[in-house]
Every structure is written in structure tokens, then in C-alpha cells.
C-alpha positions in Angstrom: 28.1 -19.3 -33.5 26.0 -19.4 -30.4 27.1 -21.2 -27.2 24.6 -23.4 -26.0 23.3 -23.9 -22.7 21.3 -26.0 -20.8 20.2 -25.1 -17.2 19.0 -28.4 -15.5 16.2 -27.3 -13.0 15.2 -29.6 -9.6 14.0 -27.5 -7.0 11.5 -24.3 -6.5 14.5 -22.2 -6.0 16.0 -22.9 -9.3 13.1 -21.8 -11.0 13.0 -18.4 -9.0 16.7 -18.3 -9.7 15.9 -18.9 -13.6 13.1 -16.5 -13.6 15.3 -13.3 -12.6 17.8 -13.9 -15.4 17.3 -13.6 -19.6 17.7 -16.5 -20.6 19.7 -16.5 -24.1 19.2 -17.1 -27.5 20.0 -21.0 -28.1 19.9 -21.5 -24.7 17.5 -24.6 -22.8 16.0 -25.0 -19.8 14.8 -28.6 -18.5 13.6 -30.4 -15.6 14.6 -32.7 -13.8 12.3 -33.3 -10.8 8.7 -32.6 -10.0 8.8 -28.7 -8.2 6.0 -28.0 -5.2 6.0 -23.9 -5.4 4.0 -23.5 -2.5 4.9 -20.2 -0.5 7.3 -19.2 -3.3 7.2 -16.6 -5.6 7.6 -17.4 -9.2 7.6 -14.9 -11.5 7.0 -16.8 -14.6 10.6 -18.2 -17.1 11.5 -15.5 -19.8 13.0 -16.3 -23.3 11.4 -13.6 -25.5 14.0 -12.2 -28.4 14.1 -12.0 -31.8 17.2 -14.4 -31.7 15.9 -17.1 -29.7 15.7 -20.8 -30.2 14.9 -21.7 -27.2 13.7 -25.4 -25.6 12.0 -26.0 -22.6 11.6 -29.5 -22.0 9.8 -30.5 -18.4 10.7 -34.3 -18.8 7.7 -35.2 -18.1 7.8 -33.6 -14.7 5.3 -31.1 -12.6 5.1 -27.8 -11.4 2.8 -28.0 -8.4 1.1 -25.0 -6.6 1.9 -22.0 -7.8 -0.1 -18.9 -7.1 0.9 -15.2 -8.9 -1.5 -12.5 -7.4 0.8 -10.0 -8.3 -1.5 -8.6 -11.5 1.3 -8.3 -14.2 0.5 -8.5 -18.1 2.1 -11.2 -19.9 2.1 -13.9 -17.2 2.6 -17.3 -17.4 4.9 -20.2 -16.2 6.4 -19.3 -19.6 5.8 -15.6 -20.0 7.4 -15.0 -23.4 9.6 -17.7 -25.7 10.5 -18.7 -29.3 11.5 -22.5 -29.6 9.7 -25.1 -28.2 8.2 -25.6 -25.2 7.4 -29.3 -24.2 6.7 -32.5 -21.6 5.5 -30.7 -18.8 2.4 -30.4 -16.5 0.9 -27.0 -14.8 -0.9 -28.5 -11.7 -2.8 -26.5 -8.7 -2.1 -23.1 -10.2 -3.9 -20.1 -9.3 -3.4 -16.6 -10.9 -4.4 -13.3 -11.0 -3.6 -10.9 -13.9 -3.8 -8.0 -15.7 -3.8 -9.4 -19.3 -2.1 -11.8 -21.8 -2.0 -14.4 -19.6 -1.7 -18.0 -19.6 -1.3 -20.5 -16.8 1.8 -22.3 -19.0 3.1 -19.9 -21.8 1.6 -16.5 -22.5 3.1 -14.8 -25.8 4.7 -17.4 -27.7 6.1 -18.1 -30.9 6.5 -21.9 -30.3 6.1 -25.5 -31.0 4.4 -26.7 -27.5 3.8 -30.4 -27.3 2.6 -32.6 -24.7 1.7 -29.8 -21.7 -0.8 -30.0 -19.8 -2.8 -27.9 -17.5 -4.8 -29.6 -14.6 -6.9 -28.1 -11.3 -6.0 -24.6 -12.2 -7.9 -20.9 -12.4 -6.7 -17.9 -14.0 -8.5 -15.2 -13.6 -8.4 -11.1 -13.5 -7.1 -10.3 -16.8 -7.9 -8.3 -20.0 -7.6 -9.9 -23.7 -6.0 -12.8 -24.3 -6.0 -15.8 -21.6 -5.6 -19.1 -22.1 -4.9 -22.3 -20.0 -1.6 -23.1 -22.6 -1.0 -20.2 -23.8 -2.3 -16.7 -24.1 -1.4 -15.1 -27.2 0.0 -17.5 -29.5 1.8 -16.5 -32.7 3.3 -19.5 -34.5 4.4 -22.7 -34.8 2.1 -26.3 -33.4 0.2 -27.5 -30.3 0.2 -30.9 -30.2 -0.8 -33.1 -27.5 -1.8 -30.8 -25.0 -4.5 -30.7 -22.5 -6.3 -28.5 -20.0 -8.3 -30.2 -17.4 -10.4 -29.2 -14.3 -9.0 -25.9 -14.5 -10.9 -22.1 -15.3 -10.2 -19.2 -17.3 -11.6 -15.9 -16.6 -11.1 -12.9 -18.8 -12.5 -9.9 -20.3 -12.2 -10.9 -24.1 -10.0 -13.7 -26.3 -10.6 -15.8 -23.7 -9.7 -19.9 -24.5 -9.4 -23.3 -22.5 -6.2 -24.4 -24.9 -5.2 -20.8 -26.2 -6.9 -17.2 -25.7 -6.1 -15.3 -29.2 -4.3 -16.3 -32.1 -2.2 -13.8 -33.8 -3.8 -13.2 -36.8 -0.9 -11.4 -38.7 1.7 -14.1 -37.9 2.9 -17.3 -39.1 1.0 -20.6 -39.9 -0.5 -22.7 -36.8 -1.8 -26.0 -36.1 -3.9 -27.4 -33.6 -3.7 -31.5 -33.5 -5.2 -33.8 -30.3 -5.3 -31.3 -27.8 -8.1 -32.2 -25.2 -10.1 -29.9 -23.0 -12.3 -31.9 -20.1 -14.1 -30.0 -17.2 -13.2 -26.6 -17.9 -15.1 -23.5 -17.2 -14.0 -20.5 -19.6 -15.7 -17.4 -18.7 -15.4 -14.7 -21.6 -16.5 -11.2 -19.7 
């Protein structure tokens, strides 16, 4: 079977270091401190494959300051994953896009539970932009929130998720929270 991995993250370099390399089916990623990403550039985490089970699991812990103005599609913290995504909070992020975008996961097959976006603007993009997650496939989002924070976009545009994937799998939406959003659907 599968070896599994686990990459332990504490520092703004380990997530650029994280974000240049696939990261494998079976494999997780967790963190273990609060990361400040001012001044660095962060090209979002990438676990997008057919064979994935992948877990991201913040701990609770939060990614601060992070600003992406390089216009890419499919741009997020989390740009692509299939597992679960989980215990972490987006805070102070600015982006700029050019479409299925998200400021925490934008094309997911996942379970995402307890994330949470706060003081953060995304903006730029075509079709599908959310603050959680852009285009969202399958699985649940539970306990999530989105606070303070914008989304700008021209069509399936959403303060918890842009567009739902209407040919996919079954989803559920349970106490997710939006407070003091702006979502501006061009």
C-alpha cells in the first residue's frame, strides 16, 4: 500500500517549500505554529489527484498576511485537494485572481471543518470565488466561517463557497456562519 506521510509545517518557509512540491496521495500536511506571510510568496498547497486522501489539519493555528497578486486560476491557500481539510484560520489575506478562487481551498473534493476566514478580500476573478472554497465538488462543510472579509467576482460568486459542482457527489452545509461580508457578484 501507500506510505504515509506527514509534513509538520512551523514557519512561512515551510509552506513555500510545501507549495513547490506535489504532495502525494495519502500523504498530510499539519501545522504546528501560527505563520505571518508578510513579504513572502505563497503560491497556494497542492494535493489534486484522482488518488488522494489527503488531510490538512491547521491545529487550530493561523495563516496571517498573505497577499497573491500574481492573477492565476485556481488559487487558494489550498488550490486543489481530496481529503479533508480542517482546524485552521485564513486571516489578513488579500488576493487577486483570474478565476476559481478561494481565499482557503479553491477546487475541492473535501470534507472541510472548522476553517475560518477573517479580514480578507479576494477579488479579480472570473466564476467561481468563494471565501472557503471556490468550486466545491463533494463531501461536508461544517463549522466554518467567513468574517469581515469580501469577495469580488464576475459570476458564482459566494461568502462560504462560489459554485457547487452540480454533476458531482452529495454535499452538506451544517453551522457555517457568515458576519460582515461584502460579496460582490459582477
Amino acid at each position: 500500500g501507500q506510505k504515509e506521510k506527514t509534513y509538520a509545517v512551523s514557519s512561512a518557509e515551510g509552506l513555500v517549500a510545501m507549495s513547490n512540491i506535489a504532495i502525494k496521495g495519502g500523504e498530510s500536511v499539519i501545522l504546528t505554529a501560527d505563520i505571518d506571510l508578510t513579504g513572502v510568496e505563497f503560491n497556494g498547497l497542492n494535493a489534486f489527484n484522482p488518488e488522494s486522501n489527503n488531510t490538512f489539519d491547521g491545529q487550530g493555528h493561523t495563516v496571517s498576511n498573505w497577499t497573491y497578486t500574481g492573477g492565476a486560476a485556481d488559487m487558494a491557500f489550498i488550490k486543489g485537494w481530496v481529503g479533508t481539510i480542517k482546524n485552521v484560520t485564513i486571516e489578513g489575506a488579500s488576493l487577486k485572481t483570474s478565476g476559481r478562487s478561494a481565499v482557503l481551498a479553491a477546487k475541492v473534493y473535501a470534507n472541510i471543518e472548522n476553517c475560518h476566514v477573517v479580514d480578507c478580500n479576494l477579488e479579480k476573478s472570473y466564476w467561481a470565488c468563494g471565501l472557503i472554497a471556490g468550486l466545491y465538488t463533494a463531501g461536508s462543510v461544517t463549522n466554518c466561517s467567513a468574517t469581515n472579509s469580501t469577495v469580488k467576482s464576475n459570476g458564482g460568486t459566494g461568502a462560504i463557497v462560489g459554485v457547487v459542482n452540480e454533476s458531482a457527489g452529495t454535499r452538506s452545509f451544517t453551522n457555517c456562519v457568515v458576519t460582515g461580508c461584502t460579496v460582490n457578484n459582477t
